[in-house]
N, C-alpha and C positions, 0 to 999 in steps of 0.2 A: 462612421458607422461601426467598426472594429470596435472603438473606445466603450463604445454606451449601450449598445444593443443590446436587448434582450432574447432574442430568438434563437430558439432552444439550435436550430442545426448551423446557426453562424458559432453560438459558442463551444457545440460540439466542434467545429472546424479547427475554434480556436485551443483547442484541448487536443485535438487529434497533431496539428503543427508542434504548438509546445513541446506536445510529450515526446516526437521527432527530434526537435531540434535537442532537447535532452538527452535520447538516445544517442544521435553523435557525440554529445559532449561526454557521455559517461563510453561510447564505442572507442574514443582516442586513448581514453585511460587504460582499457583494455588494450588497445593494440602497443601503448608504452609498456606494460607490465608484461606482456607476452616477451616484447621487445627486449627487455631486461631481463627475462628469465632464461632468452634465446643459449645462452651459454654461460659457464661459469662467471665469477669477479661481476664488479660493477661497472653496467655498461653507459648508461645514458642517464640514470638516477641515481642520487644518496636513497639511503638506507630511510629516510627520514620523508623524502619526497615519495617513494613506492607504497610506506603504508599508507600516506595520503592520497595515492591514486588508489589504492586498493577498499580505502575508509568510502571514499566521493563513488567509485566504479558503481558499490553495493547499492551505494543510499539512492543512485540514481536512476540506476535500471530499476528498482523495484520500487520507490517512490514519487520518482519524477516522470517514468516513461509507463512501466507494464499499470499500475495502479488508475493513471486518469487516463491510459488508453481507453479504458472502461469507461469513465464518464464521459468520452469524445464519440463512442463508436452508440453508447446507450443513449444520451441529448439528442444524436441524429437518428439512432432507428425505434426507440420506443414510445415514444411521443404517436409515430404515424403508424405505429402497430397496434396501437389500443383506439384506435380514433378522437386523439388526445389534440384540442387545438396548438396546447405547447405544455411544459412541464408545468404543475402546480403551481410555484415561484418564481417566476421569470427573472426578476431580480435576485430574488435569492443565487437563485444559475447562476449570476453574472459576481454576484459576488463570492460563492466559490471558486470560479474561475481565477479570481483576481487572487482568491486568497494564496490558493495551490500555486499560482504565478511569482506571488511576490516572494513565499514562502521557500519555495526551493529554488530561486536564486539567491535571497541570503542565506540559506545553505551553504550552495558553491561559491557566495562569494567569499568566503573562508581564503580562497586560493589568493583572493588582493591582501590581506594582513600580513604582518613581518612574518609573523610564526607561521604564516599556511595553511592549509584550511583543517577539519578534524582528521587525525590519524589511529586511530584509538579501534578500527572497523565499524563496518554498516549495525555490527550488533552493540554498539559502546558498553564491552563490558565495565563494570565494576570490579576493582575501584580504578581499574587501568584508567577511567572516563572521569577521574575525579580531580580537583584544581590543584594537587599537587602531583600527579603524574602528566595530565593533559593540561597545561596551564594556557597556552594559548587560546586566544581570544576566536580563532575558528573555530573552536570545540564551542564554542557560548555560541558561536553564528548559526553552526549544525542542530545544536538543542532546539534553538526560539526559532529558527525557519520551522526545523521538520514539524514544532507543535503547531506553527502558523497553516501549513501545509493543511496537516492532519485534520483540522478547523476545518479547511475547505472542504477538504475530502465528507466531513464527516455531515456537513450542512446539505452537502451536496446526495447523498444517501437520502436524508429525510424529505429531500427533496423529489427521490426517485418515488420513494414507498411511497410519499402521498398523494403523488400523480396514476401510480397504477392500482391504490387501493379508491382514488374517488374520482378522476377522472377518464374510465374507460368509457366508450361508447355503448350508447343502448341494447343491449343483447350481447354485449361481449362478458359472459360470465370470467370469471377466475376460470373454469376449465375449458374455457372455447381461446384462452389468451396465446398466443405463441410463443414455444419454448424459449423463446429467446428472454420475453419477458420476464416469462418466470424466474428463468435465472436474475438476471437483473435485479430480482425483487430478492431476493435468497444472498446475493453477494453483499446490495445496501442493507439487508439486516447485520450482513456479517460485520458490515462495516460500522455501524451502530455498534455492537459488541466488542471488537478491538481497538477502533482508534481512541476512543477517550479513556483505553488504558495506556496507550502508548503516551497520549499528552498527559497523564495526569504522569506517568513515571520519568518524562522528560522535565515537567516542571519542577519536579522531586530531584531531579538530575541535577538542576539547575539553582534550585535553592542551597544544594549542595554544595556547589563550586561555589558561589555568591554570598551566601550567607550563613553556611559552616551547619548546615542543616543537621549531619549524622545519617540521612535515613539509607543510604547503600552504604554504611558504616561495614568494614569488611568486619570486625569486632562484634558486631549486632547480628550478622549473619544479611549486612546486606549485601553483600556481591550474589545470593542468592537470592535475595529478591527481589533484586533488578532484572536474572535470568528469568523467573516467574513472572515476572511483569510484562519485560520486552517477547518471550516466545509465547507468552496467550493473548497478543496483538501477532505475534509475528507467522505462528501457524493460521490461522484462520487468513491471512493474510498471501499465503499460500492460494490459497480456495477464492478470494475477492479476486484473485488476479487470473485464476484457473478458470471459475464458474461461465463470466460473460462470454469465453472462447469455446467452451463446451456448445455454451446457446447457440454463439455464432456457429457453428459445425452443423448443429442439429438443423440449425436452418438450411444450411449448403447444400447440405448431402439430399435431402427428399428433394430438392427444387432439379439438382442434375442428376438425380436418377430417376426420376418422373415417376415416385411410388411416394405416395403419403407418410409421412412419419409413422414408423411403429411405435406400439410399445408408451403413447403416449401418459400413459396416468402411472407406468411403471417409471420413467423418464424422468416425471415429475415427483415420486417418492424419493427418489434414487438422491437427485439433488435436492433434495431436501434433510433428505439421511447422510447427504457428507457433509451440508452446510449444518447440521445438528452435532455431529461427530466433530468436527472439525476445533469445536472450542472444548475439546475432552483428550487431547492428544499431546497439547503443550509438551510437556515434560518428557516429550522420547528426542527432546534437544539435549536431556537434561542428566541421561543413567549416569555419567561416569563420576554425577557428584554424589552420587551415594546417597540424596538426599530426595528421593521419590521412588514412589512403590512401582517398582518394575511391570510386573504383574499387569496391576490396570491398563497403564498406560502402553504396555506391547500389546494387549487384548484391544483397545482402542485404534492404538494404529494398524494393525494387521486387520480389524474392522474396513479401516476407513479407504483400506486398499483394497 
């Protein structure tokens, strides 16, 4: 039943566990790293193994665990809030599950290779991320997972949008839908907008190491535009992991305080206005390279806060 199912809240189950058992695996890293930083000298790690717990911690919490939290908690509650019989794609579901699965275990499986898994951090800069600084074959496992992931993640989006733009029930307009929804709907766009920059910059990553590509050429002025790449995937990725908890809240909160949502069509701007803002901010990762207009981008963030 597990293997083959299509039904939206078994594979939500199966995303909500996952993304669990990931969270332990990236909470151990964490509590070795706290572990090692407990007091001066090297305690329990080389220098070599901690930025690999530190590379895996990042990639995990925010890839493998906060990211399809989202699509475990939205497969189980959106479907039955729009009077949806199941998502659009039932198969399609099944097959970004599988992708996001297989994809961030060859990730972590980095950590079975001689050389261990990427150490290079969750953001791989350039050219630090490049095949003669990070030569090890974890870094190539980290690349082709996370793009594999990102596949799913990103299948799994168009999956959402097309289920709440054509499958609501009779008289459920767009403004009679439940906050939750709407978020929902506002994260999978976001999610449309940054992951297929993050796999096209990963593939680029990749062709790098593999095939002597040049395009994060520190020379060329790539080590900057890997940073442009990876943080206009990586802010807005911020807000896909924020937006769905906001919904859930919105929902919480009027059900135990027995008063109807306020405020609802300002609610619905509001999150719309940081999931609009949100791909206009990249670059306040980015002041101390001297290489983006301060100006905009602090007018944008102080916006979006």
């Amino acid at each position: 039943k597990w293997l083959t199912t299509t039904d939206h809240k078994t594979i939500g189950t199966l995303y909500l566990v996952t993304s669990f058992a990931f969270f332990c695996i990236g909470g151990v890293m964490a509590l070795f790293m706290r572990a090692e930083l407990a007091r001066p000298g090297l305690q329990i790690m080389s220098n070599e193994q901690f930025n690999q717990a530190f590379t895996m911690h990042g990639t995990i919490m925010l890839l493998m665990f906060a990211t399809p939290l989202f699509a475990g908690f939205t497969n189980w509650i959106m479907p039955l809030q729009i009077g949806a019989p199941d998502v659009a794609f039932p198969r399609l579901n099944m097959f970004a599950y599988w992708l996001y699965l297989f994809g961030s275990t060859i990730a972590v499986g980095g950590f079975l290779t001689p050389s261990g898994a990427a150490d290079f951090g969750w953001f791989a800069y350039s050219p630090l991320s490049d095949a003669v600084r990070s030569p090890g074959i974890g870094a190539d496992l980290w690349i082709m997972g996370l793009a594999f992931s990102g596949f799913g993640t990103i299948l799994g989006a168009v999956n959402f949008i097309t289920t709440i733009i054509c499958m609501r029930a009779p008289g459920m307009t767009m403004f009679r839908m439940p906050i939750f929804v709407w978020n929902v709907l506002l994260t999978a766009v976001l999610v449309l907008l940054a992951f297929p920059v993050l796999a096209a910059a990963l593939f680029a990553l990749e062709a790098d190491r593999k095939f002597g590509a040049h395009i994060f050429d520190a020379a060329n002025g790539g080590a900057l535009l890997w940073q442009h790449l990876f943080w206009f995937f990586g802010h807005p990725e911020v807000y896909i992991i924020a937006l769905p908890f906001f919904g859930i809240i919105s929902e919480v909160i009027p059900v135990f305080s027995r008063k109807p949502m306020f405020g609802y069509m300002g609610l619905i701007g509001a999150t719309i206005a940081i999931a609009g803002l949100s791909v206009t901010v990249w670059a306040h990762h980015m002041y101390v390279t001297g290489g983006v207009l301060l100006p905009f981008f602090s007018f944008m963030t102080f916006l979006i806060a």
